[in-house]
PAPA-701274 format. One record per residue: residue in one letter; z negated, x, y negated of N, C-alpha, C in turn. Coordinates in pm, whole numbers, plus 50000, padded with zeros to 5 digits. Atoms other than C-alpha are relative to their C-alpha. Example, Ala and Ser with C-alpha at 12.3 -4.5 7.8 and 13.67 -1.06 7.14 Angstrom:
BEGIN
a500005008950119492205123050450500005009049880 s500064991850119492865136750106499274992349891 
***
This chain:
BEGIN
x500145002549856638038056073910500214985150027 x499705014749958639528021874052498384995850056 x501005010450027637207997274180500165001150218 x500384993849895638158010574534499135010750065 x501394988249932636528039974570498574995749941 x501715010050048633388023974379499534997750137 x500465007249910633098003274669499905010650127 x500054985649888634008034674911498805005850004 x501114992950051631468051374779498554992850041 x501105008849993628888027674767500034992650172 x500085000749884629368015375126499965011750076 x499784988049929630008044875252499065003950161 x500145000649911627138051375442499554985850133 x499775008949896627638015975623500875000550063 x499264999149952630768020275689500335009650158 x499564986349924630498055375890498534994350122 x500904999349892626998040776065500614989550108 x498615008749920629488011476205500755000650065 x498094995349958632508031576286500594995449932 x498725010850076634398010976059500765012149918 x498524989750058637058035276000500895003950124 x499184996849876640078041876250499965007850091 x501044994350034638028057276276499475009650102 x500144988849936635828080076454500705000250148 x499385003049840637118066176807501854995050022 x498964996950053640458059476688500825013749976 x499504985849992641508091676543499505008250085 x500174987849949639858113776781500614992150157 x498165002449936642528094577025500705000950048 x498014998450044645548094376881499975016449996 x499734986650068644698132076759500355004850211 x499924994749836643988137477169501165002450052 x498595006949905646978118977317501225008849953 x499464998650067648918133777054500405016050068 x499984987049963648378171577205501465000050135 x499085001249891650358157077499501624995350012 x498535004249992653488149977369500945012349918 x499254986650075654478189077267500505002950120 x499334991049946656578209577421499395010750080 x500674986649986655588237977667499665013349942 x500284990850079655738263177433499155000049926 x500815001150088653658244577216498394996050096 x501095005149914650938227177484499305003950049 x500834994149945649588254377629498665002649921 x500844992150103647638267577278499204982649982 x500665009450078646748231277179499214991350147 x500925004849906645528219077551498615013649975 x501564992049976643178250977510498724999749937 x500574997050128641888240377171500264982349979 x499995015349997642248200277284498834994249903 x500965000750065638448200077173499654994549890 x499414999450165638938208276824500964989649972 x498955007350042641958190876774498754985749956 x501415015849966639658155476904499105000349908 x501204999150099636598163876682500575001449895 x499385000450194638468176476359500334988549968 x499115009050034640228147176356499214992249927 x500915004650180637428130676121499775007849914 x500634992750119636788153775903500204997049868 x499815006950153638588140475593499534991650006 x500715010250056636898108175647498005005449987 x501994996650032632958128775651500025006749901 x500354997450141634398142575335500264989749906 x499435009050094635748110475190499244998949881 x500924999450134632638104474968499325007649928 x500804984050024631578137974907501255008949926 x498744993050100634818152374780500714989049878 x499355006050098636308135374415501484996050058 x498325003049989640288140974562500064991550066 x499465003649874640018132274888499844985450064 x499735009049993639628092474869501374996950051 x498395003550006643498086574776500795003450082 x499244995649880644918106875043499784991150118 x500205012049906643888078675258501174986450017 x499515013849966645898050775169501035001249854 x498645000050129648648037474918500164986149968 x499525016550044648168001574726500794998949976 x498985001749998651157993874758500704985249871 x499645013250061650877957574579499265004649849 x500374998650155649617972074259501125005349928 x498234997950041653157983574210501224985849945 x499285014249984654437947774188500894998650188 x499365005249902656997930874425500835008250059 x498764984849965659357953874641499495011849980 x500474986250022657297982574578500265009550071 x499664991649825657827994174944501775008049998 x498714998550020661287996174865500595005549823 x499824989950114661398008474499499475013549939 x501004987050095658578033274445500705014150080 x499344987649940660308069374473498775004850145 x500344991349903659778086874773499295014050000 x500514987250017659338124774670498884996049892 x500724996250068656418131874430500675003349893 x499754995550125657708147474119500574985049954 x499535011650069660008117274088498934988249996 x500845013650039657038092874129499145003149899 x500334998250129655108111373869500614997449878 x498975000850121657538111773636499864980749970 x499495014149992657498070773692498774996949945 x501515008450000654188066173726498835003849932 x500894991950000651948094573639499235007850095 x501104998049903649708116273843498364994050026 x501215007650024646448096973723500344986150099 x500235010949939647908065173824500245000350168 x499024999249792649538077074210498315003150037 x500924992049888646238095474274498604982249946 x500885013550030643838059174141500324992350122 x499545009649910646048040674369500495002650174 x499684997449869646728059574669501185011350017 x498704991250016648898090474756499935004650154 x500604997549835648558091275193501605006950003 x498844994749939652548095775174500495015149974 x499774990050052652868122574973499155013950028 x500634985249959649838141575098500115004750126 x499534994749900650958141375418501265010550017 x498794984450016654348163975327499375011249945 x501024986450024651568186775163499485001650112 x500384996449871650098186975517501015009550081 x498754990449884652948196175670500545014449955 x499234988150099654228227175415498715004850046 x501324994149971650438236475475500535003450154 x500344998449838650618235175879501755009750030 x498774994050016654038252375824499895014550013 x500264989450036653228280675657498215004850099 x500724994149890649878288375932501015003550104 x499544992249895652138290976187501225009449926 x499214990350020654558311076015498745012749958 x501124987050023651338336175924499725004550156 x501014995149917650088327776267498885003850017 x501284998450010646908319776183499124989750078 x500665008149915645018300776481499804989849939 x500895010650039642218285776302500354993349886 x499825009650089644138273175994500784987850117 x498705011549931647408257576264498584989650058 x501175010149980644108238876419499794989749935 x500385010950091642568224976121500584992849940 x499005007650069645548214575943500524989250122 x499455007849928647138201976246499314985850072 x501515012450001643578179076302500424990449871 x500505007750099643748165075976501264993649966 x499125006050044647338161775940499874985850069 x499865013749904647018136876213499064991649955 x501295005450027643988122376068500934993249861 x499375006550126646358112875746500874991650047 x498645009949892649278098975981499444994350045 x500855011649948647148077676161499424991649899 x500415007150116645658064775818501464988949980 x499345004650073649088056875686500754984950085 x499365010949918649838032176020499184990650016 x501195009550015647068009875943500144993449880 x499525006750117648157979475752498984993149835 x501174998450094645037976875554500075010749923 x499694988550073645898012475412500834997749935 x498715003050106648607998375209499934990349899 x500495014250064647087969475008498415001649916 x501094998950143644257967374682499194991450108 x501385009049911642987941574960499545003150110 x500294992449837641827967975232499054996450065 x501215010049947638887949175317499794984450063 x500075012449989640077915975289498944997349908 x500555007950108637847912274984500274992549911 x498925012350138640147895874750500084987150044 x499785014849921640267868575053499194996350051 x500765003849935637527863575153499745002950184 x500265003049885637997879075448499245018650076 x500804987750042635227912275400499925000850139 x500134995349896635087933575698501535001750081 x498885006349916638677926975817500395018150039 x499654983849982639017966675775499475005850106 x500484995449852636927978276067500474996050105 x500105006449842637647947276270501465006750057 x499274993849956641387956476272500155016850112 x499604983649962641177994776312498945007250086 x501024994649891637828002276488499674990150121 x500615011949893636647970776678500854991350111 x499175006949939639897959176825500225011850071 x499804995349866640707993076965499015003250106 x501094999549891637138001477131500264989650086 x500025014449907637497969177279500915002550093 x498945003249910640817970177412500605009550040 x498924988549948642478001977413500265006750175 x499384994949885642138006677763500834994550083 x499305009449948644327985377860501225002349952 x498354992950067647508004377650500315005650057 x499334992949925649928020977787500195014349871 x500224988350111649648056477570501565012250081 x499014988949964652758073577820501054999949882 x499555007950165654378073377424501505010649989 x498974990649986657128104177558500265008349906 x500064985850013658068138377435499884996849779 x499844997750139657638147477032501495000349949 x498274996850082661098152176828499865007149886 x500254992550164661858170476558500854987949892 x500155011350107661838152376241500675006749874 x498934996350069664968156975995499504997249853 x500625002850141662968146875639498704996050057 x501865003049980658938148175715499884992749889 x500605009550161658798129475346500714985950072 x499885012149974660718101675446499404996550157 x500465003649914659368100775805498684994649949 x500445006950051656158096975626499954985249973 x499675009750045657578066275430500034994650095 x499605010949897658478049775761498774995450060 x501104999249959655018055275893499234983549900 x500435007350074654068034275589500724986449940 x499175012849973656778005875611499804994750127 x500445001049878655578003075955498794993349948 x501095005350035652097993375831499714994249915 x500325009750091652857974375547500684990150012 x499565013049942655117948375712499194995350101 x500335009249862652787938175966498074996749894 x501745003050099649627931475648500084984950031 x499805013150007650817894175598499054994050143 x500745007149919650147885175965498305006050016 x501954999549985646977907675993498904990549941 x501335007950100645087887275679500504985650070 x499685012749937647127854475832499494994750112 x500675003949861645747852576163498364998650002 x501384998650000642497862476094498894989249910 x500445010950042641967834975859500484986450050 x499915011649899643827808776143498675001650055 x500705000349888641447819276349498454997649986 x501555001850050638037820676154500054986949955 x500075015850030638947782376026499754991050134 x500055002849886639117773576410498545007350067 x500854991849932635957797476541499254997449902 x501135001350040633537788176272498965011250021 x501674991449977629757802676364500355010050098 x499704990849879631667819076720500665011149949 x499494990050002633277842376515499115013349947 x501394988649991630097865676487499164998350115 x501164999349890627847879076765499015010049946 x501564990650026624567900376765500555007450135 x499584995349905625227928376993499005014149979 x501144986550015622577960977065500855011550032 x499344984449961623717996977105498565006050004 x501574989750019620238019477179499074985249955 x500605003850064618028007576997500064990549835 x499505006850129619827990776692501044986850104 x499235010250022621097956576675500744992849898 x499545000950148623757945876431500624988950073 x499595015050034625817915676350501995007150024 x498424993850054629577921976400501064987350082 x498885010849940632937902476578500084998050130 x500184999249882632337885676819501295003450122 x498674994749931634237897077146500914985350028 x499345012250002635387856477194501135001349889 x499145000850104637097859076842500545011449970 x499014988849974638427896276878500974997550132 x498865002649921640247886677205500754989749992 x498575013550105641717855376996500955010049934 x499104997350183642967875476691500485013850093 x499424991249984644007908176930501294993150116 x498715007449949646157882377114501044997649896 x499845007950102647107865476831501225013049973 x499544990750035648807899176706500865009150118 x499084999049931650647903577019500415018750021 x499794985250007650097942877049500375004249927 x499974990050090649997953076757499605012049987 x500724990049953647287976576757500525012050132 x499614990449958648797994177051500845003749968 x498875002450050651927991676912500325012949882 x500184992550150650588012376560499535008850102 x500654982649941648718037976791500955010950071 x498794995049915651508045977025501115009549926 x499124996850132654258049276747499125012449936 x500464995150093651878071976547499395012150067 x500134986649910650708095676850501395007450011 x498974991649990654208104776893500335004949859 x499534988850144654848113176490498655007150023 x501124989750049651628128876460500945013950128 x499584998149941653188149076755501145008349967 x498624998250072656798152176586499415006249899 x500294992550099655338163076326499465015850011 x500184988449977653448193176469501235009250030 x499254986549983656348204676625501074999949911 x499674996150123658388200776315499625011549929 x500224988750058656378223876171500365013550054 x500624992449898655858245776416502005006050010 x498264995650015660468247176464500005005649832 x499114991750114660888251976090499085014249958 x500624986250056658218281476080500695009450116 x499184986649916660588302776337499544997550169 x500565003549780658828286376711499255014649982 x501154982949944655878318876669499624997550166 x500435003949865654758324077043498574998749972 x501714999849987651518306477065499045006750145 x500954993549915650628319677403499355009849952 x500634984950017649968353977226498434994749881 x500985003750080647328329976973498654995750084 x500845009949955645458313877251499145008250016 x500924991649967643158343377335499595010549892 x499864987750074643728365677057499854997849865 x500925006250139642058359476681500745013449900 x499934986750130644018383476408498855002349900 x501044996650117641858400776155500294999649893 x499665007650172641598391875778500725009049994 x499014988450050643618422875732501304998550047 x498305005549953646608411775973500304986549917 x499605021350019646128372675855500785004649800 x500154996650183646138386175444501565006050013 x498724993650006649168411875532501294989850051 x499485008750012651018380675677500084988249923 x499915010050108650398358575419500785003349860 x498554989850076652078384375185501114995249999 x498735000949985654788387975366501024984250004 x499485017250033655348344575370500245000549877 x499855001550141654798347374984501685003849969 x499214995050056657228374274918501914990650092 x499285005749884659438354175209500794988649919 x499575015050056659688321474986499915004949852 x499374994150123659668340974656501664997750003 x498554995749972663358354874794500864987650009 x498935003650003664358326174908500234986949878 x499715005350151663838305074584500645011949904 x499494997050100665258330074390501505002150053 x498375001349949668658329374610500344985649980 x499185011350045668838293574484499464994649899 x500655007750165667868289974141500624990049929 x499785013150049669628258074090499274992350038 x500865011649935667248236774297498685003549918 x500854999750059664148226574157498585003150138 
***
């Protein structure tokens, strides 16, 4: 076990009493906003089941420390790869095993790769037409895509501990958007369909690892200049904690010139693209007939069959591909 999840682990429950994760007010959102950029065919089932969508959308982080896998699907150190990594480390899975190992991809981060397992997952529900999986998957996928556009998710230094600059992980991804997000423009226009979900992925995550430099850069202009002002004491209820102050968050969310809306915006519409990706290559099922109507384990089981025997056939009509 790296020396990340240690610390995951062991913070853990500070992190989640904080928000400090993109967290709970973050992803439940992007997952929101995200409902609104489908198609009528698709919008009707997922405005009815908006709810869900919104709330699921943490759920992999209230299992982060409680499940062994489900750390790594979070993020992808990118700089433990060496130089160019962004640009050399294979794309698909098999070929990065083969490079790397599965021990070392899943130590260091695997957000890109488990998101195309998201999608083959949220694929195959709607080709069964199974409500409550297209839901949950389609919650969480977004809950991984939103991870992977957060430039702290790409770096051994997700904290800013290596620099001295501990905490930098919340301030980015939780504390800058509470603060500010209402002030974005979220009209982010219609979903698309998405011609390689693996490399869309990847882009998701070249997106958030070119903009690390200035995140840790600014934030240490700005704390050399703000001294003691860059912490306040601030109450919620009955608890008072120590966190950034709002003087030195509306420096450093200037400073960054919309970024933050910038990563949310971009990342509501793939999360978005992505559903209805799935949703086109499983045949467009009519969801109106899902929104009211719950199949029984006996229909859901007899369609899950028929998917099996479905993708049996058509791997064995091309037994040259791997």
């Amino acid at each position: 076990m790296n020396s990340r999840i240690k610390i995951f682990s062991l913070a853990g429950v500070l992190l989640v009493s904080t928000g400090f994760i993109w967290g709970f007010f973050g992803h439940q959102k992007i997952n929101r906003l995200a409902v609104f950029t489908l198609p009528p065919r698709m919008i009707g089932f997922y405005k009815k089941n908006i709810g869900f969508i919104t709330e699921a959308s943490v759920n992999p982080d209230k299992r982060r420390y409680a499940v062994v896998d489900e750390a790594p699907r979070h993020y992808l150190d990118l700089d433990h790869y060496g130089d160019s990594a962004l640009f050399k480390m294979p794309r698909y899975w098999k070929a990065a095993v083969e490079k790397y190992s599965e021990d070392t991809l899943k130590a260091y981060g695997i957000v890109p790769w488990h998101i195309e397992r998201m999608y083959h997952r949220l694929k195959d529900a709607f080709m069964v037409r199974d409500p409550d999986q297209i839901l949950k998957v389609s919650a969480e996928l977004g809950h991984y895509l939103a991870d992977a556009h957060v430039p702290l998710h790409t770096t051994e230094n997700y904290n800013g501990q290596l620099t001295g600059q501990d905490g930098i992980h919340g301030f980015w991804e939780s504390r800058l958007p509470e603060l500010f997000s209402e002030e974005y423009n979220f009209f982010v226009g219609r979903a698309e369909y998405i011609g390689n979900t693996q490399l869309e992925a990847w882009r998701a995550i070249t997106l958030a690892h070119s903009a690390l430099d200035s995140v840790l850069l600014f934030e240490r202009e700005l704390t050399a200049k703000f001294g003691e002002r860059k912490f306040s004491f601030e109450t919620k209820g009955k608890v008072t904690q120590k966190t950034y102050s709002r003087e030195f968050a509306k420096a450093y969310h200037d400073k960054l010139s919309g970024m933050v809306e910038r990563h949310m915006r971009i990342c509501i519409r793939r999360i978005g693209s992505f559903w209805f990706t799935a949703w086109v290559d499983a045949g467009q099922p009519d969801l109106k007939l899902l929104i009211d109507h719950k199949p029984t384990e006996e229909e859901l089981a007899q369609r899950r069959q028929e998917v099996e025997e479905w993708k049996k056939a058509q791997f064995a009509a091309r037994p040259h591909e791997e």
